[in-house]
C-alpha positions as CSV (number, residue, x, y, z in Angstrom):
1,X,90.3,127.6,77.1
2,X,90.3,123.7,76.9
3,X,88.9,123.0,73.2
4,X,85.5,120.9,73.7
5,X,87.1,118.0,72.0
6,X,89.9,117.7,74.5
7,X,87.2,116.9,77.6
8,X,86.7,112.9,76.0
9,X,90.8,112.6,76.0
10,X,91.2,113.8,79.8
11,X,88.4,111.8,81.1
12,X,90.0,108.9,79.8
13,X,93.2,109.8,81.1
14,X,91.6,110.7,84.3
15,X,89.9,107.2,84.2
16,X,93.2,105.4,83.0
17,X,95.0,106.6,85.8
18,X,92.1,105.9,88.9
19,X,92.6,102.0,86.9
20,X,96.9,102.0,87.4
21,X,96.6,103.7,91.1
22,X,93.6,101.6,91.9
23,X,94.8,98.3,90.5
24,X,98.2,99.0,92.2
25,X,97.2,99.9,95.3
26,X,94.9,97.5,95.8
27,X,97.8,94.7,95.2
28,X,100.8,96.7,97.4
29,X,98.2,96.7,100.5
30,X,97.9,93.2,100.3
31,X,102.0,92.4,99.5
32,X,103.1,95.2,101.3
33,X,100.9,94.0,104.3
34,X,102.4,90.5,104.2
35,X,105.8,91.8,103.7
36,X,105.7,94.3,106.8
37,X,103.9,91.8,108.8
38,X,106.8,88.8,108.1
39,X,109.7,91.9,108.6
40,X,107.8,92.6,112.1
41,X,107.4,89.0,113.4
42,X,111.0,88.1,111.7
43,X,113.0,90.4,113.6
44,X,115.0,89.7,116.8
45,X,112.3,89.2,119.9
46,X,109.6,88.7,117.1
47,X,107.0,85.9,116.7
48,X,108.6,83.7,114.3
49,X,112.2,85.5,115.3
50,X,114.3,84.5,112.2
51,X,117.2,86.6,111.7
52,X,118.5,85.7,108.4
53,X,115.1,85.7,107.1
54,X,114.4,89.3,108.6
55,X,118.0,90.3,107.1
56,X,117.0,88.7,103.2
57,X,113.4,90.4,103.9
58,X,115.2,93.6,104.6
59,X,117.5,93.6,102.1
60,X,115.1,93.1,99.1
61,X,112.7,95.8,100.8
62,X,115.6,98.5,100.7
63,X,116.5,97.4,96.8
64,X,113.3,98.1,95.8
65,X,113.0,100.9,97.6
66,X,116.5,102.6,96.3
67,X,115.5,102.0,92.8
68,X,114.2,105.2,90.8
69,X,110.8,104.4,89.8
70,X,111.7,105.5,85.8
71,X,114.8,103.3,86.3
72,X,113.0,100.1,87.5
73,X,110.4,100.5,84.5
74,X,112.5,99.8,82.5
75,X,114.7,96.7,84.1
76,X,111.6,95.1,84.8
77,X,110.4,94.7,81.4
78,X,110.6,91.4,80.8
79,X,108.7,90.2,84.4
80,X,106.1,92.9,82.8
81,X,106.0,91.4,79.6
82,X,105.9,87.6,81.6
83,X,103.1,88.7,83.6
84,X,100.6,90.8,81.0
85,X,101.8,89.9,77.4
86,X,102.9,93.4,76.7
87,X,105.0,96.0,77.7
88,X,103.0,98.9,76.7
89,X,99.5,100.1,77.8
90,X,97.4,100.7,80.9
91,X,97.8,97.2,82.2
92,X,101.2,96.4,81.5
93,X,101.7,99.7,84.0
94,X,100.2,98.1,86.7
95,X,103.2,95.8,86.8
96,X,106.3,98.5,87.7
97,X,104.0,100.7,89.6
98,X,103.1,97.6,92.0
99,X,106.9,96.5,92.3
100,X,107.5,99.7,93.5
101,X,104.8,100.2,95.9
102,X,105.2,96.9,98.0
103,X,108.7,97.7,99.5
104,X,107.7,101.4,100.1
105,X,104.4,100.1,101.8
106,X,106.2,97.3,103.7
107,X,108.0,100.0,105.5
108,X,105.5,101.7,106.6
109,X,103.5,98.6,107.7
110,X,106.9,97.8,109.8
111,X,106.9,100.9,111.4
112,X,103.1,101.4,112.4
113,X,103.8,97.9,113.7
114,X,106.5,98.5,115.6
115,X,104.4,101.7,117.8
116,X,102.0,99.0,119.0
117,X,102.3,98.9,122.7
118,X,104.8,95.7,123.6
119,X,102.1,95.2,126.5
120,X,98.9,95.1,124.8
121,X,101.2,91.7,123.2
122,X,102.1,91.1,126.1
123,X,98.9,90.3,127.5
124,X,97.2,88.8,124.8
125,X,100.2,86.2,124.9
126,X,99.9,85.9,129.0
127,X,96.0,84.9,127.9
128,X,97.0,82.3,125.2
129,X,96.2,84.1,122.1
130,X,98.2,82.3,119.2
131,X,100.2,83.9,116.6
132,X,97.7,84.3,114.1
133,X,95.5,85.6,117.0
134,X,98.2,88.1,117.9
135,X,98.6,89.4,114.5
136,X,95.3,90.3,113.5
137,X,93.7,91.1,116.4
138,X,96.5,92.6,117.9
139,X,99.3,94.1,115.9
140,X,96.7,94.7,112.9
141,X,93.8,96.1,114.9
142,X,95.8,98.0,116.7
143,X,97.7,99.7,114.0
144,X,95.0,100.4,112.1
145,X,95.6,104.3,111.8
146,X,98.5,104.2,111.0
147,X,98.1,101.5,108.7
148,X,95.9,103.8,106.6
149,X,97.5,106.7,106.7
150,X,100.7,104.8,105.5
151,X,98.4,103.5,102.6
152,X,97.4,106.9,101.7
153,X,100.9,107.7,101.1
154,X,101.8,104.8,99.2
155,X,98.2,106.0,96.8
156,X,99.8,109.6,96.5
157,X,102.9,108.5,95.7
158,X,101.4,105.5,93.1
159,X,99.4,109.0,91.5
160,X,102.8,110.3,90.7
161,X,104.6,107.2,89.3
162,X,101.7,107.1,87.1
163,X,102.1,110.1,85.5
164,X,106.0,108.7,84.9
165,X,104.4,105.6,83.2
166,X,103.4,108.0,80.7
167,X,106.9,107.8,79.3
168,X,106.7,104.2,78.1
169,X,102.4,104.7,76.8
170,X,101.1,103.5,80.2
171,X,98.4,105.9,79.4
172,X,96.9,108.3,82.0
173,X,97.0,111.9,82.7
174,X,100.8,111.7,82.4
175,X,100.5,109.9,79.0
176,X,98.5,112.8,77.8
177,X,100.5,115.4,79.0
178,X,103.5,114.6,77.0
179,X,102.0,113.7,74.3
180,X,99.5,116.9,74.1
181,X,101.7,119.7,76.5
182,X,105.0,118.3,76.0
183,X,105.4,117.3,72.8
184,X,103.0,119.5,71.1
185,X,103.3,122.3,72.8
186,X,99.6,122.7,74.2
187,X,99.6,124.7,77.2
188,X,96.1,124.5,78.0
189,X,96.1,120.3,78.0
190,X,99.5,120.4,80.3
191,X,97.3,123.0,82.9
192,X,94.4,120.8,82.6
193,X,96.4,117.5,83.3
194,X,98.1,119.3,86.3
195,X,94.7,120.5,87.6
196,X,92.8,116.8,87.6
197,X,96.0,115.7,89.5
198,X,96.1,117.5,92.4
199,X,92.3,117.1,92.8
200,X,92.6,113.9,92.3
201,X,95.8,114.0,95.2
202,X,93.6,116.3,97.3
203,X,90.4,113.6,97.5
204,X,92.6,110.6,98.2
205,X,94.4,112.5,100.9
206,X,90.7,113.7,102.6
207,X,89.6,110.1,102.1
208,X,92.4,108.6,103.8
209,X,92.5,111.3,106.2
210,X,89.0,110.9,107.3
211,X,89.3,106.9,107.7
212,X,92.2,107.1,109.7
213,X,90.4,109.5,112.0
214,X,87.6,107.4,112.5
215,X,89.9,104.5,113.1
216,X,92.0,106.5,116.0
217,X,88.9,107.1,117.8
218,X,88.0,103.6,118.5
């Protein structure tokens, strides 16, 4: 049984870590968007075909994406303490967990990309649609399902580097269980901490699940 004067210290964590995920999130969709997008129309037979651009762009996307998110935590810490002030907290979180998040995302933005039909393009360039025309109401419209569902994903995974932030007092669920169930041996908090997550897992995937399906059935 969780002792009454444990439920203030979980809520917060529970709110801490809905502000890293959210905050993150919110900026990998948007630089993992652009990213995808530029490694999509960079590529050989792209848009803006641009092969050492595409080959730089790739390269950058699979460092960030080979680093071990407890590993880049910590080689990032001055660009955290640039951006925020600090190196510790909540906030200064939000820094590693989005560096991490935009290369994973722009993957996923390149492939859903890529499984738009080369004729629907085809035909909105045999009409005259321009570039910019092409890539949002196109390539972005069209991949819209998949587009979510790959953000999902990139959420679930952000829930889970959060709890790793923990390590360095970024707060959170995962802060609070090492401090409360690791360190001081409480059971009952480390259960508890354990619990909110994978609710908290479970409702992001059955939000993200639901949008894409009323995406796909445009």
């Amino acid at each position: 049984m969780i002792s009454p004067d444990l439920v203030p210290l979980l809520w917060q964590g529970l709110e801490e870590t809905a502000y890293m995920v959210g905050a993150s999130a919110a900026l990998a969709a948007v630089g993992g968007l652009l990213v995808g997008v530029l490694l999509v129309l960079t590529d050989r037979g792209g848009l803006l075909a641009a092969k050492p651009v595409n080959a730089l762009l790739g390269l950058v996307v699979n460092v960030g994406r080979s680093l071990p998110f407890i590993i880049l935590l910590m080689v990032i810490i001055p660009f955290t303490r640039t951006v925020v002030g600090t190196t510790i907290g909540t906030t200064a979180a939000i820094v590693p967990l989005t560096v991490s998040a935009i290369p994973f995302y722009a993957r996923i933005v390149e492939t859903a990309l890529r499984e738009v039909d080369r004729d629907v393009i085809s035909a909105a360039r045999a009409m005259g649609a321009s570039r910019w025309q092409i890539v949002v109401k196109v390539l972005l419209r069209e991949a819209r399902p998949g587009l979510v569902a790959g953000l999902t994903i990139t959420i679930v995974a952000l829930v889970g580097y959060s709890a790793m932030a923990g390590v360095v007092g970024g707060g959170g669920l995962g802060d609070l269980a090492l401090r409360y169930g690791y360190q001081r041996y409480e059971d009952d908090v480390m259960i508890a901490t354990v619990v909110l997550l994978v609710i908290f897992v479970q409702l992001i995937q059955m939000l993200g699940d639901l949008v894409a399906r009323r995406l796909s059935h445009r």
